[in-house]
C-alpha positions as CSV (number, residue, x, y, z in Angstrom):
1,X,169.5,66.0,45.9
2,X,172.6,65.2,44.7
3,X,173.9,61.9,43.1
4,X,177.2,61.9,45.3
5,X,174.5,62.4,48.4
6,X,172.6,59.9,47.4
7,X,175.2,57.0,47.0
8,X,176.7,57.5,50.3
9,X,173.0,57.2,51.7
10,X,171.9,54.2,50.1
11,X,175.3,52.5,51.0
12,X,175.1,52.9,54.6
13,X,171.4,52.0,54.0
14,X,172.4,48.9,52.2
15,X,175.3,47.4,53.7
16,X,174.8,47.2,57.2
17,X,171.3,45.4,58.2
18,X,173.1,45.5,61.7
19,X,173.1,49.3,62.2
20,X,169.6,50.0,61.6
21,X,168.3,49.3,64.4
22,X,171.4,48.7,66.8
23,X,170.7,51.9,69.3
24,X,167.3,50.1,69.7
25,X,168.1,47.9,72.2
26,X,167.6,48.7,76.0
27,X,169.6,48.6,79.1
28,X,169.7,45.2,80.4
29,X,167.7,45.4,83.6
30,X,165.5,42.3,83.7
31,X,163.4,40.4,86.0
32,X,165.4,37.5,87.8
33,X,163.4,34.9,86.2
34,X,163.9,33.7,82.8
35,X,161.0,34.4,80.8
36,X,159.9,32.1,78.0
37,X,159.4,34.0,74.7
38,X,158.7,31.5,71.5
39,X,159.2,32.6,68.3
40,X,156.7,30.9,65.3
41,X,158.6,31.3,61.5
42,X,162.4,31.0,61.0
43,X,162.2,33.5,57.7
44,X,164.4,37.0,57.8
45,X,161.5,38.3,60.5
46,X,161.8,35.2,63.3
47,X,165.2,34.2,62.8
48,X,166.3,37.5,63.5
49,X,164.3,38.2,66.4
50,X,165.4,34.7,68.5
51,X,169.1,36.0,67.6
52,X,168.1,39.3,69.0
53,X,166.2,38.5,71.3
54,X,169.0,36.2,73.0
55,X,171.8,38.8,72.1
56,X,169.7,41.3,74.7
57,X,169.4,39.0,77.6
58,X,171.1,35.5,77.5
59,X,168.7,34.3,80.6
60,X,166.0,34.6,78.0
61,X,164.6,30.9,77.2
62,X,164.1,31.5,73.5
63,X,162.5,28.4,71.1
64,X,162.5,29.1,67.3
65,X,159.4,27.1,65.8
66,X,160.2,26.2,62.0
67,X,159.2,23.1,60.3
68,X,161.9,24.0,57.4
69,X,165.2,22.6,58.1
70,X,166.1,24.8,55.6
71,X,165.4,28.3,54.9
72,X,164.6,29.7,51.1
73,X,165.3,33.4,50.8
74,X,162.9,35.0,48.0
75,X,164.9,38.1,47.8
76,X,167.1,37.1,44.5
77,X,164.8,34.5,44.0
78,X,164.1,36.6,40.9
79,X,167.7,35.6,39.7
80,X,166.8,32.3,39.8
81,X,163.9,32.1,37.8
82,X,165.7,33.8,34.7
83,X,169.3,31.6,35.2
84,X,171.4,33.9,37.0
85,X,171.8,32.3,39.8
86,X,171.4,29.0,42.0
87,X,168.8,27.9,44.1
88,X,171.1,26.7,46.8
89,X,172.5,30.1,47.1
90,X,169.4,30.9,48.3
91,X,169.9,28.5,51.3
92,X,170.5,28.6,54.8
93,X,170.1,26.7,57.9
94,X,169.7,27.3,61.5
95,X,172.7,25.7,63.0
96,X,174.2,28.9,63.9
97,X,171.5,30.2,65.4
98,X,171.1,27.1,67.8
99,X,174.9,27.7,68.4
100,X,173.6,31.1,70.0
101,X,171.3,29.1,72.3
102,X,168.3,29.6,70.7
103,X,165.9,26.2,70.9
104,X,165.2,25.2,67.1
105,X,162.4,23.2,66.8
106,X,161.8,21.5,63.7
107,X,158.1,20.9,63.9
108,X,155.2,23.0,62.7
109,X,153.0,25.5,65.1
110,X,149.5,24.4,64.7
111,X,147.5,26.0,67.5
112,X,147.6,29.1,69.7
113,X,146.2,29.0,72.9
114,X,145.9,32.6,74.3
115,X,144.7,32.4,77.3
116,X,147.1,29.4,78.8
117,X,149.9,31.1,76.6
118,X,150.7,27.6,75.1
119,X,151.5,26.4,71.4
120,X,150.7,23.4,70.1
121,X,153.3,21.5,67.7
122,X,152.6,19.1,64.9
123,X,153.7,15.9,67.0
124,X,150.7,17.1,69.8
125,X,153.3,18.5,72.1
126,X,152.7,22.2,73.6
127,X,155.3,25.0,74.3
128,X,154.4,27.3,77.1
129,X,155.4,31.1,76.6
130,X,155.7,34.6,78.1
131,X,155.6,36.0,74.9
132,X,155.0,34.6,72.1
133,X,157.0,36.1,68.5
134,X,154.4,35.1,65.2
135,X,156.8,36.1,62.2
136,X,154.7,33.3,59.8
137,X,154.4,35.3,56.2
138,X,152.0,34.7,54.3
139,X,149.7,32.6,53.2
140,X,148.6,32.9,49.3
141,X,144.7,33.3,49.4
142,X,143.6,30.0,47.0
143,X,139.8,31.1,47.4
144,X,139.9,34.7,45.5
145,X,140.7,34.2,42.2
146,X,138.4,31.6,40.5
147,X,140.0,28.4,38.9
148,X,143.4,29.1,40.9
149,X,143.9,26.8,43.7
150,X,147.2,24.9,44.7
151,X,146.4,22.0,41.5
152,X,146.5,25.0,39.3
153,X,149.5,26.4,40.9
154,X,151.5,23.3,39.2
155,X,150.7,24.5,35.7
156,X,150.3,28.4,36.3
157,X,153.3,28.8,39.0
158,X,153.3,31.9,41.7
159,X,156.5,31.3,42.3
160,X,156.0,33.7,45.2
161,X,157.1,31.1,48.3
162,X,161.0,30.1,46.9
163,X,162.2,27.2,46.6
164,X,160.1,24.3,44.0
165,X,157.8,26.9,42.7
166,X,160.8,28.9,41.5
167,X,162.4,25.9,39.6
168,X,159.1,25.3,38.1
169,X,158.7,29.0,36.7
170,X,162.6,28.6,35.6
171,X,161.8,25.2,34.0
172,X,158.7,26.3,32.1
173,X,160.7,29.4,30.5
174,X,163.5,27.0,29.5
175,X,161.2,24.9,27.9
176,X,159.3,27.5,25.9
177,X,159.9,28.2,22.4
178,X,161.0,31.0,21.1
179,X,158.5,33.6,20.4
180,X,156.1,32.9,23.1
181,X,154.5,35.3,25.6
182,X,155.1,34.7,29.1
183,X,152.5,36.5,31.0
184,X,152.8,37.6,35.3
185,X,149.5,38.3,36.8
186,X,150.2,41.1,39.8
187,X,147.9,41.5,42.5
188,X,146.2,44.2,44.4
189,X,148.0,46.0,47.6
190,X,148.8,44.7,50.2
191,X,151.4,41.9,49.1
192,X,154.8,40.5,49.7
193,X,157.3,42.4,48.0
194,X,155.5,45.5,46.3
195,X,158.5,45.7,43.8
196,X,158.6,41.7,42.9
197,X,156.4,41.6,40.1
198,X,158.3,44.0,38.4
199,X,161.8,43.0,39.0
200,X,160.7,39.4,38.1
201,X,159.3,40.9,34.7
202,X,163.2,42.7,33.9
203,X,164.9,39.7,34.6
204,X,162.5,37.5,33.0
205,X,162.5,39.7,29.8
206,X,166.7,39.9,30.3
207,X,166.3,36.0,29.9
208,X,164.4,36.5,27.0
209,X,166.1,39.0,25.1
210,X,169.4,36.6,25.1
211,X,168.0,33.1,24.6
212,X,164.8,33.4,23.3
213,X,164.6,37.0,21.5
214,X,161.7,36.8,19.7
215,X,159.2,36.2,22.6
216,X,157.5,38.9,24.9
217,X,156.2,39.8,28.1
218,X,152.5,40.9,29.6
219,X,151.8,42.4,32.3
220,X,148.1,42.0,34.1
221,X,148.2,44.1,37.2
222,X,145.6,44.2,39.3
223,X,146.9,48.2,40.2
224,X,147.4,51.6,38.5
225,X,150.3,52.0,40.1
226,X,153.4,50.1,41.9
227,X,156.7,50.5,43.3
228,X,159.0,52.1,41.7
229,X,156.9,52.8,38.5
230,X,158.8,55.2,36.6
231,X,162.9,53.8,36.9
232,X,161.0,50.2,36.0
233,X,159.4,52.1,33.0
234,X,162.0,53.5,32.0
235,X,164.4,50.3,32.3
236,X,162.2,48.2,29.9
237,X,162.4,51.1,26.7
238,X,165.8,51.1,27.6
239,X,167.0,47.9,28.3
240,X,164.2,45.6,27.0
241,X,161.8,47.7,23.9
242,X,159.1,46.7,22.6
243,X,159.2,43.3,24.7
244,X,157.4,44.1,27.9
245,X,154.0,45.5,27.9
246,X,152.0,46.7,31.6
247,X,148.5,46.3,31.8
248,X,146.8,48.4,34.6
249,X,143.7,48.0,36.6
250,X,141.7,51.1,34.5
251,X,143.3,49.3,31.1
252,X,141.6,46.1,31.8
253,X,144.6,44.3,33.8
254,X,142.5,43.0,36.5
255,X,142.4,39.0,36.4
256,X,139.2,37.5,37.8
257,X,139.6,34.4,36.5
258,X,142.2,31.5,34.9
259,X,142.0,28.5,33.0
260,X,144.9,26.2,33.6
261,X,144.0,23.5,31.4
262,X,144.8,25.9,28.2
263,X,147.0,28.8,30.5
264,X,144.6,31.2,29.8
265,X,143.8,34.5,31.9
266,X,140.5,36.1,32.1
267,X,140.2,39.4,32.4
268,X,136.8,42.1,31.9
269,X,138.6,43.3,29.0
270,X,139.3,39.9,27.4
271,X,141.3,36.4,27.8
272,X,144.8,36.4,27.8
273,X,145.9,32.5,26.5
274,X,149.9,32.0,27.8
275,X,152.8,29.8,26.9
276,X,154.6,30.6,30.2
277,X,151.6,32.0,33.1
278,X,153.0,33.2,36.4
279,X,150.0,34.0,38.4
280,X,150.6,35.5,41.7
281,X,147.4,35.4,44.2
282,X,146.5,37.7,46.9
283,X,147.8,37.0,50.2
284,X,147.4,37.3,53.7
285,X,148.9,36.5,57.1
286,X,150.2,32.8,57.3
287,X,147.3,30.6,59.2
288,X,149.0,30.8,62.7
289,X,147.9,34.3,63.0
290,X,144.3,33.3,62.9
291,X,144.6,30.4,65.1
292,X,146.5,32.8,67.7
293,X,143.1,35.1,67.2
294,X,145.7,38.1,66.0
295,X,144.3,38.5,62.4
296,X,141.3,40.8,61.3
297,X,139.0,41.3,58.6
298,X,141.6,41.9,56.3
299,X,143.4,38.7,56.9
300,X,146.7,40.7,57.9
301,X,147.7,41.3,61.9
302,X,147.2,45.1,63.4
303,X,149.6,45.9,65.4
304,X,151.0,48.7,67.8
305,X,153.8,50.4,65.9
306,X,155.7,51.0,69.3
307,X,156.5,47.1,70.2
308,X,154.5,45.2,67.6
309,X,152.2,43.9,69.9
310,X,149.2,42.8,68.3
311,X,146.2,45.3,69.2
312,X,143.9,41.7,69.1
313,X,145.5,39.3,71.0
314,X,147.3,40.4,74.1
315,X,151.8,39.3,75.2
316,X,151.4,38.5,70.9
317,X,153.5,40.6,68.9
318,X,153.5,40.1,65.2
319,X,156.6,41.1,62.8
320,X,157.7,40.9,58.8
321,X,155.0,40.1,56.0
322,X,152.1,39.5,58.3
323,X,151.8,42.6,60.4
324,X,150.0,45.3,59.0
325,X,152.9,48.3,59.5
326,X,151.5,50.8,58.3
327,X,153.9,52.9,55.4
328,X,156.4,50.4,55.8
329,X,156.3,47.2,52.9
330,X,156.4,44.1,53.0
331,X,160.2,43.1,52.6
332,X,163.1,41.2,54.1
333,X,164.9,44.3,55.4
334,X,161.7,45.2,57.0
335,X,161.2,42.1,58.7
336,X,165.0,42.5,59.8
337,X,164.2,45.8,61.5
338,X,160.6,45.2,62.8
339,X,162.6,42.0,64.5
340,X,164.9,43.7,66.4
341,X,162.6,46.7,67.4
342,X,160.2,44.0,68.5
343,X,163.3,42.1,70.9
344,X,164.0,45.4,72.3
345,X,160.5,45.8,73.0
346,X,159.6,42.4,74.8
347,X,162.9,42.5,76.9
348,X,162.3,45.7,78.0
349,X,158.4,44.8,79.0
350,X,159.8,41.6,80.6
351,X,161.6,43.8,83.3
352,X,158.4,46.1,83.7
353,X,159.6,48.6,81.8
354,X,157.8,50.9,78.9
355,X,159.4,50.6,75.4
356,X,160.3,53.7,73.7
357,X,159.3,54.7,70.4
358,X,161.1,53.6,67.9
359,X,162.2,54.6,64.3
360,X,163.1,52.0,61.3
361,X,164.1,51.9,58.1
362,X,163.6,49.7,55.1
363,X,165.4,49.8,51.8
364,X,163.9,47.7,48.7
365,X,166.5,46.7,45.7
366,X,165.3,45.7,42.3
367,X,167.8,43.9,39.6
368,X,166.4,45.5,36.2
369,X,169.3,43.4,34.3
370,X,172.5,42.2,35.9
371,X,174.6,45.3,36.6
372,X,171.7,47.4,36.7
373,X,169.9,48.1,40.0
374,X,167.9,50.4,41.2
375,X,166.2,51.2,44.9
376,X,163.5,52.8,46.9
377,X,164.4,54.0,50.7
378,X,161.9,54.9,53.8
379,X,162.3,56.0,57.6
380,X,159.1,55.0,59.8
381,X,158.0,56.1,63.0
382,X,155.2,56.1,64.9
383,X,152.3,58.4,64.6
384,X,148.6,58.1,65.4
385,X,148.6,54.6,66.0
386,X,150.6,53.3,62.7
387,X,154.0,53.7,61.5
388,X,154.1,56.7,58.8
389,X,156.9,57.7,56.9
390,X,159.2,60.6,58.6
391,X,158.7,63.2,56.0
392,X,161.9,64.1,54.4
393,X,163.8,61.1,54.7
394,X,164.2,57.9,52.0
395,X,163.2,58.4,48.2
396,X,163.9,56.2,45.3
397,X,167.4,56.0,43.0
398,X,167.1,59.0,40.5
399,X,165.8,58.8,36.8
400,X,168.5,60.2,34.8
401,X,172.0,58.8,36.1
402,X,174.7,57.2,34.3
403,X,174.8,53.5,33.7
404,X,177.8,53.4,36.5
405,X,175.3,54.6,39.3
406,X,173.0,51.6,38.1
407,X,176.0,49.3,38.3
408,X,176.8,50.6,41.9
409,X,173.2,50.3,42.8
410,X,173.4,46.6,42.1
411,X,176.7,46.6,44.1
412,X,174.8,47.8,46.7
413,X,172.1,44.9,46.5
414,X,174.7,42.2,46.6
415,X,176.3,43.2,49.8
416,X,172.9,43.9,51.3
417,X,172.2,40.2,50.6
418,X,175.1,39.1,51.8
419,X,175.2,41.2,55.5
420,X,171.5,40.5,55.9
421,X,171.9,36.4,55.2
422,X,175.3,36.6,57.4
423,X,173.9,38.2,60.4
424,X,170.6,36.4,60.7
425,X,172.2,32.8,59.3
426,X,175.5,33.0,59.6
């Protein structure tokens, strides 16, 4: 394929969150009555589906549950941790989506009740509902990896919910001293943001190359392979030699264990003693999903790829970082797309009709250095119960470009960030 081919795809992939999913939505032919539909999580997946949702059928009575007053993006969170760019860029609020008559309710959802379709609040209050939205995230998994718990998380930051944990990661590598070794833990599939841990590691070693250029970078992966592999490869010999080092799952990358007290990682192959550790967990659905009965063994929520209804808990449908969806990751601009496939879906069962199958599309950006940006694209539909990638279509930014595709490839992030945010926030 060629490069001029691939730019124009990636562009309209990237700058217009809007279009993916726009011919989704149905006819409005509703019921008469307004049907209660509540939405639990304000992130990219929730916030967007209440918008949708009320953008489809103002008669809708839509409530957005988030106990956040203000929202955190992680994507570019990355930026923040190596100085590139402000926390409070990262913030947004919900006033504009009230504005659109969406309910905001600034409490936290602590029960489910399925069978008398209510939610509980915080305060003791319930919410009734039709249907009923979980877009919660995830939940980092505290009881896997021995000696990491939320006390440890203090010292050995994730970093992987933004907002504090970020500073703390960003204040811990401003504070090191030249010629230290920052090391990032990765975990096993499925996780939030399959390209994070790597895009953190360029950015962090970025950081390190101009202030503190004597220091170096481990990876302990928990994999033997990730997103994006080889343009990540090739950016650190390129951009960062001899500074980052990946450790896979066969080499002995697998941590079991970590000592916080002395930052020390434990791996079968040997420990691993840090200035800077950034440990990421495993995850799994945020704790709603369980209390709504829509998680299974695996501690995610399956789901039917048609209307994202969960195939546990009946008029629940499940959307961004907790659903399991198949080929399709873990990512804002999935969550974006799953949200307003999922509105189309609940209007249309609301006036007795049967959703169509649909088709999405995600696209995943990763800063190797400022400037220098590189991508991987996928089109999903349905097929034998899960949502598989339409053969063909997507890919990842090709290996051997100039330096100016790079440049437009981070262009392309930017204003991805920007429509996204604008749309669901602004």
């Amino acid at each position: 394929m060629g490069i001029s081919h691939r730019i124009s795809r990636r562009k309209f992939l990237g700058t217009s969150a809007a279009a993916a999913t726009a011919l989704t939505f149905p006819l409005p032919a509703f019921a008469q009555a307004a049907a209660r539909v509540v939405v639990i999580g304000g992130g990219f997946g929730g916030a967007s589906c209440a918008r949708a949702l009320k953008q489809i059928d103002p008669k809708l009575q839509v409530t957005l549950v988030e106990p956040n007053k203000t929202f955190t993006a992680c994507p570019f969170s990355n930026n923040v941790i190596a100085g590139l760019r402000s926390i409070e860029e990262q913030q947004f609020g919900y006033d504009k989506i009230a504005a659109g008559g969406v309910t905001v309710v600034a409490q936290a959802a602590t029960g489910v009740d399925n069978a008398a379709r209510t939610v509980t609040l915080a305060d003791g209050t319930s919410l009734g509902y039709d249907r009923l939205v979980l877009s919660p995230g995830v939940d980092l998994r505290f009881d896997v990896l021995q000696g990491y718990d939320e006390a440890a998380a203090a010292k050995m930051p994730h970093a992987w919910k933004a907002g504090e944990q970020t500073l703390l990661l960003r204040k811990q590598l401003e504070a090191m001293d030249d010629g230290g070794v920052v090391v990032i833990s990765a975990p096993a599939n499925p996780f939030r943001c399959p390209p994070g841990p790597y895009e953190r590691a360029c950015l962090i070693a970025h950081y390190l190359k101009t202030k503190k250029p004597r220091s170096k970078l481990l990876i302990l992966d928990a994999k033997d392979t990730f997103s994006k592999q080889r343009l990540f490869q090739n950016a650190w010999k390129e951009l960062y030699p001899g500074m980052v080092e990946w450790v896979s799952l066969s080499q002995g990358g697998k941590v079991n264990a970590v000592d916080p007290a002395t930052n020390t990682l434990i791996t079968d192959f040997g420990n691993h003693t840090a200035k800077v550790a950034n440990v990421i967990p495993p995850q799994r659905a945020g704790r709603i999903a369980t209390s709504a009965g829509a998680t299974d063994n695996t501690g995610w929520c399956a789901i039917d790829p048609v209307t994202f209804e969960s195939k546990s808990a009946p008029n629940i449908h499940v959307i961004g970082d907790a659903c399991l969806a198949g080929a399709m990751p873990k990512s804002a601009f999935s969550a974006n797309s799953q949200a307003k496939v999922c509105a189309a879906a609940i209007a249309t069962l609301l006036s007795g009709g049967t959703p169509t199958a649909p088709k999405l599309i995600n696209t995943c950006y990763s800063l190797a250095a400022p400037g220098y940006g590189i991508s991987v694209a996928g089109v999903y539909q349905p097929k034998n119960g899960v949502l598989a990638d339409v053969e063909g279509a997507g890919g990842v930014s090709p290996a051997d470009v100039p330096r100016e595709f790079r440049a437009r490839e981070a262009d392309y992030a930017q204003s991805w960030f920007a429509t996204i945010t604008a749309e669901v926030f602004g």
